[in-house]
N, C-alpha and C positions, 0 to 999 in steps of 0.2 A: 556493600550489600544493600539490597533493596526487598520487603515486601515480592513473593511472585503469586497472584491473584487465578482462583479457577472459579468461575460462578460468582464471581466479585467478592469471594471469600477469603482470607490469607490462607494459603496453603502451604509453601515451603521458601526458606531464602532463594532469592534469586540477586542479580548484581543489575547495577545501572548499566554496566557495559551487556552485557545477555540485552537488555530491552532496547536499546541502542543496535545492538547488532541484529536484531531480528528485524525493524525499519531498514537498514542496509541492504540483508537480503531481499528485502520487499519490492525495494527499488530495485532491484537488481535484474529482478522477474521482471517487473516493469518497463526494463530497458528491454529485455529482450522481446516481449508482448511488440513495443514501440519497434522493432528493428525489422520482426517479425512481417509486421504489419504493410510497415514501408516497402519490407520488397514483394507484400503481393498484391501494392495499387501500384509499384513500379512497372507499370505497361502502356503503349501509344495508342490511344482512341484514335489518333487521327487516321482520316481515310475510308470510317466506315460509312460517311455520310449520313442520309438518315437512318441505318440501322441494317440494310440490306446489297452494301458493298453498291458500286456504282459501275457504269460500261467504261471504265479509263482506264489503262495500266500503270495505276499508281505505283509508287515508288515507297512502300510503307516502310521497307526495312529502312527506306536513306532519312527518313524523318525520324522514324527512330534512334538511327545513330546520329546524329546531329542534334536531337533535343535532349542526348542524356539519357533514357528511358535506359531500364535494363533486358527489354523482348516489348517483342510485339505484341497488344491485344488483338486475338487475331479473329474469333466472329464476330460479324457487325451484329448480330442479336444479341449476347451476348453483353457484347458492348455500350449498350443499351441498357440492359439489364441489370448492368452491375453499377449503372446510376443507382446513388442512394447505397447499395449495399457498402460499397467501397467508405461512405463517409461514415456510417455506421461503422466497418469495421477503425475507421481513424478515433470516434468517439468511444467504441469499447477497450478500444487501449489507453485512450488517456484516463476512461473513469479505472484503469484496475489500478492507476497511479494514486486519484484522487480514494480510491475506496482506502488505501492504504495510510495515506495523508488524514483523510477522515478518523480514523483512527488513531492516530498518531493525537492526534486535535482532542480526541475525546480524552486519550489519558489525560492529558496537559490540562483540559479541562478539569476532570476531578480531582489529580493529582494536586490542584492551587486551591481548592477549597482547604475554608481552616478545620474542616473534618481528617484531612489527608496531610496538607499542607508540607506534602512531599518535594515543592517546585515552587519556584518564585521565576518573575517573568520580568521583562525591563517595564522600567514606566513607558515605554513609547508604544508596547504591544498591549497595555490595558486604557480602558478608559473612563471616567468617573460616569456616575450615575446622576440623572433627570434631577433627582429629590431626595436621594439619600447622600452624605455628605461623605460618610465612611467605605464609601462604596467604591474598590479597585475591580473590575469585569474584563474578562478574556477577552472581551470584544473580537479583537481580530480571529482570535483560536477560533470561535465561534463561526465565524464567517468564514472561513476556510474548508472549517467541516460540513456548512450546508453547502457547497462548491458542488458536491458529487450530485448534489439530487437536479442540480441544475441540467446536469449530462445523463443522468437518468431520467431525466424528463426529455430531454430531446431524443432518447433511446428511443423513446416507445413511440414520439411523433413519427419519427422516420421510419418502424418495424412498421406502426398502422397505413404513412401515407405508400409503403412497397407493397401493400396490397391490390398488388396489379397487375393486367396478363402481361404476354410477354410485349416488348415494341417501347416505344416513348411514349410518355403519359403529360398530360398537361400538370398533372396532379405532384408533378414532381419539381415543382418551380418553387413549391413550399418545402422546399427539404431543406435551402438556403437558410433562412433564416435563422430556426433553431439549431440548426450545426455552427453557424458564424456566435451567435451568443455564447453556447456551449463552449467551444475554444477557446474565444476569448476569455471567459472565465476561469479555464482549467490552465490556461497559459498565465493566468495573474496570480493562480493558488499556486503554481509549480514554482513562479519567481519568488514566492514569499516565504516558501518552505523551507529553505536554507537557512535563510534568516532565524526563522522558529526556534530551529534545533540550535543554530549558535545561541539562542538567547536563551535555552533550558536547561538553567540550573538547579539543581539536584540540593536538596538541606541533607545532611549528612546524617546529624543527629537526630532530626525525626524518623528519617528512615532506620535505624540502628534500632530507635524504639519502638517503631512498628513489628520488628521480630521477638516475638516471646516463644517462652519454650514449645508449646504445642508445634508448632511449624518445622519443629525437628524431629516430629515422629516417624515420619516418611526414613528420613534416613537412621533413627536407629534399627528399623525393620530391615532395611535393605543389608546393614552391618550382619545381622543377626542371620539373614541369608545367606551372606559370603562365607559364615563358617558352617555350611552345610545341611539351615532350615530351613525346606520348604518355604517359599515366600508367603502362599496362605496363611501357612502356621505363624511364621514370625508377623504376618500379619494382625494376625488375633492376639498373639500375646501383648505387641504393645498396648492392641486393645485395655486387654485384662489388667496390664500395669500401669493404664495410663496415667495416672498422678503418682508412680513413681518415677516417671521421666525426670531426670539431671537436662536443668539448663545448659548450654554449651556455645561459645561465641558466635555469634554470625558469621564473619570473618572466615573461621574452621570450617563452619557446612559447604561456605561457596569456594573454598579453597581445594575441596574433597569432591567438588562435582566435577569430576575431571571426565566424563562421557563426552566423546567427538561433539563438539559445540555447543560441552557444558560450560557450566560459570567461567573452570576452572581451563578452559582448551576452547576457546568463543571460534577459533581456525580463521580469525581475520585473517589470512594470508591466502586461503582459500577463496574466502570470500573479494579477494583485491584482484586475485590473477583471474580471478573471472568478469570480474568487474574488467579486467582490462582486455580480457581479449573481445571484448565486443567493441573494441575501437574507437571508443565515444571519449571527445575532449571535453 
């Protein structure tokens, strides 16, 4: 069992595996975002010349099938036009990875403060400090999570330099740049993030003492429902009895939260066969 946080507040038991399995799903969306993505710049620019098809009876479907493409892009405006959108749309799929990863980095972050001190990290993902001696820093965690704004900075390069009629633009030579940094950044935070999660482990005992009795109010109300009160009602009563709440083990709340992809039914099997049918080794 783990602390589960709303407003950065403790609110109710939750389990390392729930905060584990919710990153899974995340990627999961991710992949599909990325797959998504891939089949709709899978099309052949070649052939439209500068942008207005050419007087030759090209052969665009046989370049097509021979370079792999999955269809043909078939207006040369068009074709044209979707310079820049296409790598944009390449950039907004890898940031919904990084926004997820970014988050991931923030728990880890606070979670390894001795405020929290829910997570310890290997010595090779922290790194000492300039001038202080006692100083273990996330370093890397850190540098993973500003990952995203690197790729939301080349968002808005690329949204502002497609402010252009239709045809090829000169303006659009600068689109290079900020999308090749962008990648290669989100490509070094993606190799490192496996890494992460194998290196994140969990203090058992802190987190056991992070749950106090308050954080089981939620479900004695919800108890007090099932035998036929109003959930308002049973609402306001624990209100009213609040400091006669009985403690009750951690263990027992997340053992009890058996709702489809609660503590207690996380549906990893769900989450695996979908994970595999998108094909990805």
């Amino acid at each position: 069992p783990m602390p589960g946080y709303t407003h950065l507040q403790r609110a109710v038991p939750s389990s390392c595996g729930m905060w584990f399995a919710g990153f899974a799903e995340a990627m999961i969306d991710n992949l599909q975002c990325l797959q998504d993505t891939q089949n709709l710049i899978d099309a052949n620019p070649l052939g439209t010349a500068a942008g207005y098809g050419v007087n030759l009876p090209l052969n665009r479907d046989m370049t097509t099938k021979e370079l792999g493409f999955a269809r043909l892009q078939v207006n040369p405006i068009y074709t044209q036009n979707s310079r820049g959108k296409f790598e944009l749309a390449v950039l907004f799929a890898l940031s919904q990875a990084l926004l997820d990863i970014r988050r991931y980095c923030w728990d880890v972050s606070l979670f390894t403060t001795q405020e929290f001190d829910f997570i310890a990290l290997p010595d090779e993902m922290t790194t000492g400090s300039s001038i202080m001696p006692n100083k273990r820093n996330p370093d890397l965690v850190e540098l993973m999570r500003a990952s995203h704004a690197k790729l939301q900075a080349a968002m808005v390069e690329l949204q502002s330099l497609l402010s252009l009629p239709s045809g090829y633009q000169r303006d659009l030579q600068f689109s290079k740049g900020p999308m090749m940094g962008a990648i290669k950044r989100g490509l070094q935070t993606l190799q490192l993030f496996p890494r992460l999660v194998a290196g994140t482990e969990f203090k058992k005992e802190r987190l056991l003492a992070a749950i106090d009795t308050p954080m089981h109010a939620t479900d004695f109300a919800v108890e007090l429902s099932t035998k036929g009160m109003a959930f308002r009602d049973a609402y306001q009563q624990v209100v009213e009895r609040y400091d006669e709440l009985t403690d009750r083990a951690p263990e027992d709340s997340v053992a009890q939260r058996n709702s489809p992809g609660g503590c207690a039914d996380l549906r990893l099997d769900a989450l695996l066969e979908r994970y595999q049918t998108l094909g990805i080794d």
